[in-house]
N, C-alpha and C positions, 0 to 999 in steps of 0.2 A: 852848814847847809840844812841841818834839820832842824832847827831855828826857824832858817827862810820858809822852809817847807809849812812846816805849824802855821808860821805866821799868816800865810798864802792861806793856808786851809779854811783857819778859823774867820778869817773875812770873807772867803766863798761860803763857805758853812751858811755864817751867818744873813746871808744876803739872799742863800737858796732855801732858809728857814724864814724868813719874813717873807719872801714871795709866795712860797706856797700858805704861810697863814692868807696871806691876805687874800689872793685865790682861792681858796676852801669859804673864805667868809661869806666873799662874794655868791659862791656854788648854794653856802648853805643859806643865806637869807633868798634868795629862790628856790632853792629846794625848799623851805617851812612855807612860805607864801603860795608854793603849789600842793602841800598838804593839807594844808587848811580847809581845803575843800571838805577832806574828809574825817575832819574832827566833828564828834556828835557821832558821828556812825557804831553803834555796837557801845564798847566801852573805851573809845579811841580818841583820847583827848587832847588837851597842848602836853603834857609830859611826856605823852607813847609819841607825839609827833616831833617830840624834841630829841628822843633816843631815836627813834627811824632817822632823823636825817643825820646824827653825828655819826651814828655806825654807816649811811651811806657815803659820808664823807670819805673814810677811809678808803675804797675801791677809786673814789674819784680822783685822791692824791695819786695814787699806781697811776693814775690815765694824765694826770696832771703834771707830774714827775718831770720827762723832757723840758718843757715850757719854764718849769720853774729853777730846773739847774740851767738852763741861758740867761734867764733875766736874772737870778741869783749870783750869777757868773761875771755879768756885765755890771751888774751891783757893787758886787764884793771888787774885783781888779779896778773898778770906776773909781771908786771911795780911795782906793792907794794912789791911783794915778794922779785924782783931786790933790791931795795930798802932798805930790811929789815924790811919794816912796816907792812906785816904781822907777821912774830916772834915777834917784838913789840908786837903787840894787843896780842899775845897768852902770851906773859911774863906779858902782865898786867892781864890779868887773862881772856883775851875772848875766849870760849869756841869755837870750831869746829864746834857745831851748832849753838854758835850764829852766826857764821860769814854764813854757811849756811844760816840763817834765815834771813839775809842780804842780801845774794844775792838771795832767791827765794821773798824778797820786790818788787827788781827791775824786777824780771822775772815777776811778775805779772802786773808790769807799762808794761815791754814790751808788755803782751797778751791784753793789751788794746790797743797800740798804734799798733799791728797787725790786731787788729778787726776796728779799724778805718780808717786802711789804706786798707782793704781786703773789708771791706762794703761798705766805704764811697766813696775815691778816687778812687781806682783799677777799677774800672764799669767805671765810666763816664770818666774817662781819657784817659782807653781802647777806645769806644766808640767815643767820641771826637775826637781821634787819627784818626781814622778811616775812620772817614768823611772827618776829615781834606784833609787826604792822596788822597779818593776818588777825594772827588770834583776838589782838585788841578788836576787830573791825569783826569778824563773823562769830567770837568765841570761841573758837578753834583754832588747831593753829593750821593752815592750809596755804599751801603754793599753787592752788591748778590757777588756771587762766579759765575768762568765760568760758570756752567751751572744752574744757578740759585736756590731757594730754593726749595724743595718738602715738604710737609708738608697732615697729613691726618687729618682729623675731619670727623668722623662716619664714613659714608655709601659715603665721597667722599674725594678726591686726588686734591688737589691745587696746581700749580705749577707757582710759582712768581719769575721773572726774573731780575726784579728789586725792591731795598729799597730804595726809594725818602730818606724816614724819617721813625721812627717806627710805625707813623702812616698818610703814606702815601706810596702807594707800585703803581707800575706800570707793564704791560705787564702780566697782570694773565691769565692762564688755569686752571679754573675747572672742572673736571671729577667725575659726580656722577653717584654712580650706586646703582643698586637694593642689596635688601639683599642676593639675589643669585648671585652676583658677575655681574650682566649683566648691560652692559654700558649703560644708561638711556639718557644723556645727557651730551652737552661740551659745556661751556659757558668760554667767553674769554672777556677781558674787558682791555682797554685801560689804566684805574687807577681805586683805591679804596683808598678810605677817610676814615679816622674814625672819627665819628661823633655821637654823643648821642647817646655813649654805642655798637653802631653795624658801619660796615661796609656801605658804598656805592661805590657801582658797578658805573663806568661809561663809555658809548661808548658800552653797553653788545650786544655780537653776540653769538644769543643761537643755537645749532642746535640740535636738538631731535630725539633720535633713538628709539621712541617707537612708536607701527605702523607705519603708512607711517613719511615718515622721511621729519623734516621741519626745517625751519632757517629762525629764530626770531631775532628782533633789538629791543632794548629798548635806548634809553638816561640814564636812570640812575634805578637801580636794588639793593635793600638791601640785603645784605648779612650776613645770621645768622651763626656763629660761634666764636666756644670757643679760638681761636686764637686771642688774642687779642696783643695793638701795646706791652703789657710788653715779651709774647713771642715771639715778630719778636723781639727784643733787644736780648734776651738771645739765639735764633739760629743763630741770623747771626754775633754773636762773640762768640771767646775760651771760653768753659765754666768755665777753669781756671779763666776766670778773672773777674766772674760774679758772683753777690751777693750772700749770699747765700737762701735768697726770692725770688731771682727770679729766680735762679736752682730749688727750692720746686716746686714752681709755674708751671715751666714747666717739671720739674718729672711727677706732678700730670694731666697732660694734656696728657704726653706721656701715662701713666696709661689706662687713660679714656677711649686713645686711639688702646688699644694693642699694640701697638708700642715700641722698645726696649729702655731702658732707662739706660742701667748699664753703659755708659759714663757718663751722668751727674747726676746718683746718685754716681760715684767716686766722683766727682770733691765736689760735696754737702758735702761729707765728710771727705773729703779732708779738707776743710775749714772751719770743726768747728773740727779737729784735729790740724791744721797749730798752732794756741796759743796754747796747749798743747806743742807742739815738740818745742817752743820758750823756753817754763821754763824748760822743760827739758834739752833741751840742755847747757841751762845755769848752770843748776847744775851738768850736767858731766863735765862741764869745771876744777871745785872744785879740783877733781880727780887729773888733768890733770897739778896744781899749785903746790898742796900739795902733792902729790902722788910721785910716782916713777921716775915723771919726774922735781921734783922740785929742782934736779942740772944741769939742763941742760937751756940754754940759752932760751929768749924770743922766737926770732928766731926759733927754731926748736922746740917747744912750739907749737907756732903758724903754724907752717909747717902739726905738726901730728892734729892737729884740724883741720885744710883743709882736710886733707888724710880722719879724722873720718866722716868731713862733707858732702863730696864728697861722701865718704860709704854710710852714710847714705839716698840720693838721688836717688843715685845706686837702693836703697834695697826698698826703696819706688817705685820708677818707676816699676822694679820688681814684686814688692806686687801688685801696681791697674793693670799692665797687663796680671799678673797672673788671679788674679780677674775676667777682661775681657775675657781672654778667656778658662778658666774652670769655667765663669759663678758662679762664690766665692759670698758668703756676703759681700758686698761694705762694710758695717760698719766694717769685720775682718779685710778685705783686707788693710781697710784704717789705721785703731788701729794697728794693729800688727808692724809693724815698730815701733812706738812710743813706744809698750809695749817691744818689746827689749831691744830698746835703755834704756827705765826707768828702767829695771830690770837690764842690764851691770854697769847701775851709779849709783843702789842702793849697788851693790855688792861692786862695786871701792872705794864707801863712807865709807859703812862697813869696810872697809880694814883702813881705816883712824884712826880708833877710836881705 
């Protein structure tokens, strides 16, 4: 049986390795054609636009994953069925669950090789991309957005206009106020270091609105707060594409902070459902062989597992921005898609037997 098993594997394997290339190709000849814009810019040419998009690529497989273990799925079992070798295996006497049992083997190598690809790579590829992209375009390397980032800690308002690095930031405004909402003071600072655990302020221009109002200089000003360089990484990129310790991390900050957090508590579980929705999807492919569609060509096989996989994208996107804006349980919002789908492909299964 572990013969059969292999054998299963390495024709799913390979059927969910050709779908995702050809998918990433697809992503990345539009992803270079909407770069394009911005070659010539700085020193940002077709080379810098050819590594921006391949390291974009990576993040994209993590989000592309699901889609490609079905159509890979219905590929691979397609090609056996073509074949005749799965009625083989069932005239030698293999069971419908074992062959099942076989393919939820390889769904579960997949959920690892999604959690590696989703923890490991997807972050710092993202990331790396990113700076790449910068530095070629402004000569530095910088993450803010046009008008830079905002960010609260207590009782004050920081506003940094530029990300050197995640822990070096440039061009800061900070506004602290009283607990009655009254502006206390504005200090603005040239650059901030991070360095043993906290902040340093440098170039600090403070001016003080309590009683007579005054305007202070310092060279260099420590700065106490809970913003550290791991959440300047996770705000100044997609939370799609960011670990998911360091979306906790910066949940728990937004928390601290009253501050709204149901964007990156979706995404947070989002990505400890993404390996769930891999095995499953795998095992609605089963259906999809065996089922009612098992005289009809590879080709249109494979056609209706696009259409299902595309649905089910559809229904996700849907669900988190349902979520978002009737304010839903991120953990419902995120499961529910998964739980249909699991409940439609345990019905299909049941039909088999």
């Amino acid at each position: 049986m572990r013969l059969l098993d292999r054998y299963i594997a390495s024709a799913i394997m390979a059927g969910v390795a050709i779908t995702l290339f050809v998918l990433l190709a697809l992503f990345a000849f539009i992803g270079f054609v909407d770069e394009m814009g911005a070659v010539g810019r700085g020193n940002y040419g077709t080379w810098q636009a050819i590594q921006y998009v391949f390291l974009s690529m990576i993040p994209i497989a993590y989000q592309l994953f699901p889609i490609a273990a079905l159509v890979g799925c219905i590929m691979g079992l397609g090609g056996l069925a073509s074949h005749g070798e799965l009625i083989a295996m069932r005239a030698a006497g293999v069971s419908l669950n074992r062959l099942l049992w076989s393919v939820s083997k390889v769904g579960m190598l997949m959920m690892v090789l999604v959690l590696l690809l989703g923890e490991g790579l997807a972050p710092y590829a993202e990331e790396f991309a990113q700076k790449l992209r910068g530095e070629a375009i402004t000569g530095e390397i910088s993450l803010q957005g046009d008008q830079g980032i905002w960010a609260k800690d207590e009782q004050s308002f920081v506003l940094i206009r530029d990300v050197v690095t995640s822990s070096q930031l440039a061009n800061l405004t900070l506004y602290k106020f009283s607990e009655n909402n009254q502006l206390l003071n504005v200090s603005t600072a040239a650059q901030a270091l991070y360095q043993d655990g906290q902040w340093q302020l440098q170039d600090v221009e403070v001016v003080s609105f309590t009683g007579d109002s005054a305007v202070s200089k310092v060279a260099q000003k420590s700065w106490q707060t809970t913003l550290g360089p791991e959440m300047i990484e996770v705000v100044t990129l997609d939370p799609d594409s960011q670990s998911m310790w360091g979306l906790y991390q910066y949940i728990d900050y937004l928390q601290e902070n009253a501050i709204a957090s149901g964007r990156y508590e979706m995404a947070f579980w989002g990505k400890v459902v993404t390996p769930l929705v891999t095995l499953v999807m795998m095992m609605l492919a089963v259906p999809f062989v065996m089922g009612s569609l098992r005289s009809v060509s590879i080709s249109q096989r494979v056609f209706v597992g696009i259409l299902v996989g595309l649905g089910f994208h559809l229904l996700n996107q849907m669900s988190n921005y349902a979520g978002l804006v009737f304010e839903l349980n991120a953990v419902v919002s995120a499961f529910l898609p998964t739980l249909i789908v699991s409940v439609v492909a345990g019905l299909l299964i049941r039909r088999l037997h």
